[in-house]
N, C-alpha and C positions, 0 to 999 in steps of 0.2 A: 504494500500500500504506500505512497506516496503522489505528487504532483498529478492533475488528471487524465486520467488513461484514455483518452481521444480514441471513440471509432466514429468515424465522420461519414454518413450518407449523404444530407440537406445537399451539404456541398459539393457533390455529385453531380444534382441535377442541373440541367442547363444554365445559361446564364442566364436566360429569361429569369428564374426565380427569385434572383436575390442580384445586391450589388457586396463584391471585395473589398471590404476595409477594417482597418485597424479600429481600435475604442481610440477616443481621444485622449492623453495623460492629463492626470491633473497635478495639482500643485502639491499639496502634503496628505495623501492619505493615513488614515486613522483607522482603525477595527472598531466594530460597533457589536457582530455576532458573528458564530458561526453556528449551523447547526451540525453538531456532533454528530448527531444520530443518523441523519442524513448524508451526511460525508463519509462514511464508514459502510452505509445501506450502498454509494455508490465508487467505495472503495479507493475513496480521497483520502487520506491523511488529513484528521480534523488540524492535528498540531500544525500542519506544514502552513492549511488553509487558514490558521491564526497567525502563521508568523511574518515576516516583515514582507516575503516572498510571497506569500499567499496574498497579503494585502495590496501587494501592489499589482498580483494577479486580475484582484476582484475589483482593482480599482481601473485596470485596464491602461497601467503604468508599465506592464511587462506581457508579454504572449507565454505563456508555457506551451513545451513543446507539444505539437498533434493540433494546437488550435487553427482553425480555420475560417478567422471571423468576417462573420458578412451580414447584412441587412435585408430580409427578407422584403419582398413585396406583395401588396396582396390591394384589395380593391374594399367596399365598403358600401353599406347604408348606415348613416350615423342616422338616430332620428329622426329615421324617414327616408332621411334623402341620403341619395346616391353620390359615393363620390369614386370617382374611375381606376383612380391612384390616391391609395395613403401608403402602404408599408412602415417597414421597422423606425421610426422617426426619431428616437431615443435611446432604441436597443441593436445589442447588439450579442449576435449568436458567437456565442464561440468554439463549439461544435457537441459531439453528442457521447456521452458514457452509457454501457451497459451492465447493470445490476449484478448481484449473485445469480439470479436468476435470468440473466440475458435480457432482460426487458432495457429496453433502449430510453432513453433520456436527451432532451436539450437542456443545456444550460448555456443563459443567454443574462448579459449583463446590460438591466435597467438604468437608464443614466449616464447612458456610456461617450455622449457626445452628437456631433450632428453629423446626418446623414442625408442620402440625394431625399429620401423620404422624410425632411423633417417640416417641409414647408414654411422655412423662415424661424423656427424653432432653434432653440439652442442646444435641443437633445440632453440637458442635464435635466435631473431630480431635484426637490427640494428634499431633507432630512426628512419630514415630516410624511410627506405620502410613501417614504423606504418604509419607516417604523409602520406605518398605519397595512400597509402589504405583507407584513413580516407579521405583525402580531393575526392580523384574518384570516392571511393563509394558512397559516399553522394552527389556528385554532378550526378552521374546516377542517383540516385534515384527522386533526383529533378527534373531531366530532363525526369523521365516519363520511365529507363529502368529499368525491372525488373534485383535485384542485390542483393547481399548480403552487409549485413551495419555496420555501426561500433556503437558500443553500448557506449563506453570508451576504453580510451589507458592513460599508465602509464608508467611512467621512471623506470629504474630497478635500477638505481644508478652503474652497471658494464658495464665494455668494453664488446666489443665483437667485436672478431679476424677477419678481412675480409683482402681485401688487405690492410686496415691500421685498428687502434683498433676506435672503434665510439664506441656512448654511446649507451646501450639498451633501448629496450620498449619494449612492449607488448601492445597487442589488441586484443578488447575483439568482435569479430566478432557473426553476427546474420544472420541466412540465414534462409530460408525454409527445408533445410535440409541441411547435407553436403553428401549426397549420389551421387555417380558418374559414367560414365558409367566405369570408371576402375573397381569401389565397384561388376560390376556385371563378369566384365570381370576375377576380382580373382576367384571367384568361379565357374566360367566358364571353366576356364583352371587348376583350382584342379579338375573337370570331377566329381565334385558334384551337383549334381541336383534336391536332394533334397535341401540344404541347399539355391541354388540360386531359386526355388521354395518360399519358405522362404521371399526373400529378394522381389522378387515382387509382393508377396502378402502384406507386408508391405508398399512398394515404392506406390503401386496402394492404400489402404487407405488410407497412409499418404497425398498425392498430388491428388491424382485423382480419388476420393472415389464413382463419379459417373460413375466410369468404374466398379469399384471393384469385380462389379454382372457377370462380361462376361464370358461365357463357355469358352474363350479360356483366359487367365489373359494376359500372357509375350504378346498375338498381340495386347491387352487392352494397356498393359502398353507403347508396342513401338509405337504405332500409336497415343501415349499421348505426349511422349516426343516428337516423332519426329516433331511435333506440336507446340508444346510448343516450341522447339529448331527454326523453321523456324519461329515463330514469335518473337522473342528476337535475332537474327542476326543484318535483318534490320534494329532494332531500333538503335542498337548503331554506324551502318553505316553509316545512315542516320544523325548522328551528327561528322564525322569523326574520329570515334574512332576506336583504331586498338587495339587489344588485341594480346598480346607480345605471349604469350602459350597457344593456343590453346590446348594441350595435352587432349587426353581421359578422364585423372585423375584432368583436371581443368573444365569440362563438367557436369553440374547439372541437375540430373533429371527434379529439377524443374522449369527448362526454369529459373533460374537466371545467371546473370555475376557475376564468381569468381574470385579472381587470379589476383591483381593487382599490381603485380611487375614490370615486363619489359612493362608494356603499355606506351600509350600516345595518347591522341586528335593532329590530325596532323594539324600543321597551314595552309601551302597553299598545292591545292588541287595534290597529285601526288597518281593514284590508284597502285604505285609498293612499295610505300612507306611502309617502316618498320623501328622501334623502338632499337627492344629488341637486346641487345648487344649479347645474346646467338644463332637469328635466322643467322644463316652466311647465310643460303641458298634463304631466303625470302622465307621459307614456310609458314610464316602465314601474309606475306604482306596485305593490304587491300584488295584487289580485289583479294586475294584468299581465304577470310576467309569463302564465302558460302561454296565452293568446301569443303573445310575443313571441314564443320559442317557437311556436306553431308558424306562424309569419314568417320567421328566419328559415325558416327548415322549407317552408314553399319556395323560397329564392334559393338554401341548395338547390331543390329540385331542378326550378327554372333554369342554371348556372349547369346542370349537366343532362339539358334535355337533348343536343346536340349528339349525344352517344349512350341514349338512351335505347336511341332505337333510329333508325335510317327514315321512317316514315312520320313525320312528325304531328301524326294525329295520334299514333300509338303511345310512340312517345310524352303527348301530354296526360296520355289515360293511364300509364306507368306510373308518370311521377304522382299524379292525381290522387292515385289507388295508395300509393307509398305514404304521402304525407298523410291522408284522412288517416293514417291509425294511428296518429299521434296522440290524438285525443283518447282514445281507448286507452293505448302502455299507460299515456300519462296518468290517468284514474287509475288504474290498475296499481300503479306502481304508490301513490298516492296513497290511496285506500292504505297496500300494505301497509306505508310507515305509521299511517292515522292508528290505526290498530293497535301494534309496536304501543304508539304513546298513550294509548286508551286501557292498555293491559287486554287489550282482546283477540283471539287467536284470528279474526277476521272480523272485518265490516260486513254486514250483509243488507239486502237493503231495509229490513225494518228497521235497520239503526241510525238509517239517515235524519230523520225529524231529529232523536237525541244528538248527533254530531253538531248537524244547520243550530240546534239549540245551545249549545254548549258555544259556538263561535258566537252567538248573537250575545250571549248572556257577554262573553269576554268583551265584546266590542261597546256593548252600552255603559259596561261597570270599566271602562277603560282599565280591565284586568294586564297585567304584565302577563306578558307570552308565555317564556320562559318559565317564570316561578309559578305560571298556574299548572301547570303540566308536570313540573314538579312535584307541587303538590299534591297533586294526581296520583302520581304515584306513591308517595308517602301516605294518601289515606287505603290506596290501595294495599301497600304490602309490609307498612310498618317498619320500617328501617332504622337502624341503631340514631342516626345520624337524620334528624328530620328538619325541613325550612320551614315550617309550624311559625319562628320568629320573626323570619321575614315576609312573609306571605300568609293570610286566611282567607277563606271562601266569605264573601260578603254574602247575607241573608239570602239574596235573593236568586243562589244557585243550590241551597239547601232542596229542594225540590229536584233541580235535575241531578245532583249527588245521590239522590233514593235509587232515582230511576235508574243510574248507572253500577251502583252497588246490587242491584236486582243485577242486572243486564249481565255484572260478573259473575255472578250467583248460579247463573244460567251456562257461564260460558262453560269449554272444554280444558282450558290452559292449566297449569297445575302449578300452585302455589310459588313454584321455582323458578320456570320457566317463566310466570307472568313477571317476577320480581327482575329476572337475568333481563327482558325485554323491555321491560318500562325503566330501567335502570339507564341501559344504555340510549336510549329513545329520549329522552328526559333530562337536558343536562341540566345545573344551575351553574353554571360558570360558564358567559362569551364573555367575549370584546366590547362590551359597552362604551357606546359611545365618547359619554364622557370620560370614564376610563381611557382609551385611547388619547383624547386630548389631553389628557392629562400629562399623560408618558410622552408624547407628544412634545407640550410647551416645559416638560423639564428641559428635556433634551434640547430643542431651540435654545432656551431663553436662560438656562442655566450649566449646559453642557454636562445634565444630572441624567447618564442613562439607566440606573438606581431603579425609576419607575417602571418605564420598558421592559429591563428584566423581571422584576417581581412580576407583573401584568402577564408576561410572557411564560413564564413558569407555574400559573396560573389555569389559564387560558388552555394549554396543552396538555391539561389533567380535567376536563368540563365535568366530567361525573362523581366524582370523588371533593364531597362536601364535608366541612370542618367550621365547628361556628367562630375559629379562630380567624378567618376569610370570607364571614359575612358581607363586611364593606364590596366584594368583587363580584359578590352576590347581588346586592341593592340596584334597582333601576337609579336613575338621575335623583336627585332631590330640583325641586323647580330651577331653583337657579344656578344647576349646575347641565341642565338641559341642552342638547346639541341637536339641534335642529337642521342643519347644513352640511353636508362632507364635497369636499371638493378633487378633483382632477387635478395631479400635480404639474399638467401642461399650462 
């Protein structure tokens, strides 16, 4: 184990897909994290990746050997509208490691400088959206959703211009790929098809290798993601999480969560609630984000109806056929988790009036997400360890508490199994918002990264409560309320 073991494919493919270039140096870089655990899973040397070399690896002061760094391109619908060309505009790939288990990896450094896709951008980070990436991602990943993660982040020692100057950083990001449906949508609307041919026979080995074989690949490939997409929605609803940008170009093939600038875990429960200071419209509100993933997944379609099929009335009845079952997985998969946190071995449909009831009762009693669900399962199974202090059922769910205590009464699960299932289903520890800012303006305003870690060591343990860690447990108090998260561009 030592410096990273580079097996490099991306960089393979044509030149159409990306542009060659180095990260930009910065001035004095500084270690901020590394994840240990992580580095070892991908058979880096955490120590190396902490030390002066490492740092100035993740700072993109040095190349270690086997990198290959280049700027992906890919195309987009940001809110709506279509833009032809965005790509890597801040990041930069430096090529791809393979696990214990041969699963392939990019790791790409956020922050890393300007490129031909930065559109007048400086291509750096502020400190502030590194930490806020670093603490979300790793807390989905905790919490069971697939995501992209952070490997190490490092200070860069310079400002960087936003609406006021803050200190930079860099992060050095790990996903399954960073292929998106924009990636296919450029080539889709350059009216090349060969080249997007290309891109899905790659997409379908890389991710989906037991499709790879199908006479038809692009119906292979959409009725992979579309899959993969309707079972990772769910999951991060099902813990109230609202993703700021939805956009085409934040959409991964590989069914992971990208793109953690404008988000946020919502404290109490409101399904119109939105985050991102950029959505004025509440396009990607909570309770719009199925419809949205359902939208995105009809633009793959559209983006590979070209090699769908030679006949292009068949072809739209393909893709047609592929996206409507989005809405099915995604219920389906849905239901599952609602269960999971209900303590019930299945939803079935007499249970819908109590589910639709239990949301309504959350929404009018502005109940906290989170610790209601909790709770949930604390009256369910009695646990050493119970949020009883932070959280109680207000009077006016005492009725549908009967009705659900029957409804267990009734069910098949056995005492263990419901406990093992709403345990993990149920965290009491995210990222709170305010939490986050908090770790946040140490670090700006005091160069205290004290908070971050605590938050951070927290955050990566969600199930496992101690009323010594109450405070991490607590929504906002009023005036500590975070209403806004923003886009570190």
């Amino acid at each position: 184990m030592g410096p990273i073991p580079f097996d490099n494919t991306y960089a393979r493919l044509p030149a159409e897909f990306h542009t060659r270039l180095a990260p930009t140096a910065v001035a004095t870089p500084g270690p901020i994290a590394v994840n240990r655990d992580l580095a070892q899973a991908l058979g880096i040397d955490p120590d190396w990746l902490a030390s002066a070399e490492g740092v100035a690896t993740i700072a993109g002061n040095q190349l270690p050997a086997g990198a290959e760094p280049l700027a992906a391109v890919y195309a987009g619908h940001q809110f709506g509208s279509y833009n032809p060309q965005l790509g890597d505009g801040r990041a930069i790939l430096l090529g791809e490691v393979l696990d214990a288990d041969g699963k392939r990896f990019d790791i790409q450094l956020k922050g890393a400088g300007p490129t031909p896709y930065s559109r007048g951008g400086d291509g750096r980070s502020p400190l502030g959206p590194v930490l806020r990436e670093y603490l979300v991602s790793e807390a989905m990943h905790a919490l069971g959703v697939p995501t992209t993660r952070a490997l190490a982040a490092v200070t860069t020692g310079e400002q960087v211009a936003r609406d006021r100057f803050l200190p930079g950083a860099i992060l050095a990001r790990v996903a399954a790929s960073h292929i998106r449906i924009g990636t296919f949508q450029y080539f889709a609307a350059r009216q090349d098809p060969d080249t997007l041919a290309i891109l899905v026979d790659y997409a379908l080995q890389r991710h989906y290798p037991g499709r790879s074989g199908a006479g038809n690949p692009a119906l292979a490939l959409l009725q992979a993601v579309i899959a993969a997409q309707a079972a990772l929605i769910p999951r991060w609803q099902l813990l109230g999480f609202i993703h700021g940008v939805m956009n085409t170009d934040n959409m991964l093939i590989s069914g992971e969560t990208i793109d953690y600038g404008p988000c946020a875990f919502m404290d109490h429960f409101d399904p119109a609630k939105v985050f991102s200071s950029i959505d004025h419209g509440g396009r990607y509100a909570y309770r719009n984000q199925p419809g949205i993933a359902h939208w995105n997944l009809a633009v793959l379609a559209q983006a590979l109806l070209p090699l769908l099929h030679e006949d292009q009335e068949q072809a739209v009845e393909l893709a047609q056929s592929a996206v409507d079952e989005f809405p099915t997985l995604f219920e389906a998969a849905h239901l599952r988790g609602l269960a999971d946190k209900l303590g019930l071995d299945e939803i079935k449909p007499a249970d819908r009036p109590l589910v639709d009831e239990l949301f309504e009762l959350m929404s009018s009693e502005q109940a906290d997400f989170t610790l209601c669900f909790r709770r949930l399962y604390d009256h369910a199974t009695a646990p050493a360890q119970q949020v009883g202090d932070l959280f109680e059922f207000p009077d006016s769910f005492v009725p549908w508490l009967s009705r659900w205590r029957q409804r267990l009464d009734a069910d098949q699960l056995t005492p263990e199994t419901r406990a093992r299932r709403m345990a993990a289903a149920n965290p009491v520890f995210i990222p709170r918002n305010h939490l986050v800012e908090a770790a946040i303006r140490a670090a700006e305003d005091e160069d205290d990264f004290s908070v971050f870690e605590a938050l951070l060591a927290r955050v990566t343990r969600p199930c496992e409560y101690a009323p010594r860690d109450r405070d991490y447990a607590l929504p906002a108090a009023p005036e500590q309320a975070v209403t806004q998260t923003f886009c570190g561009t």
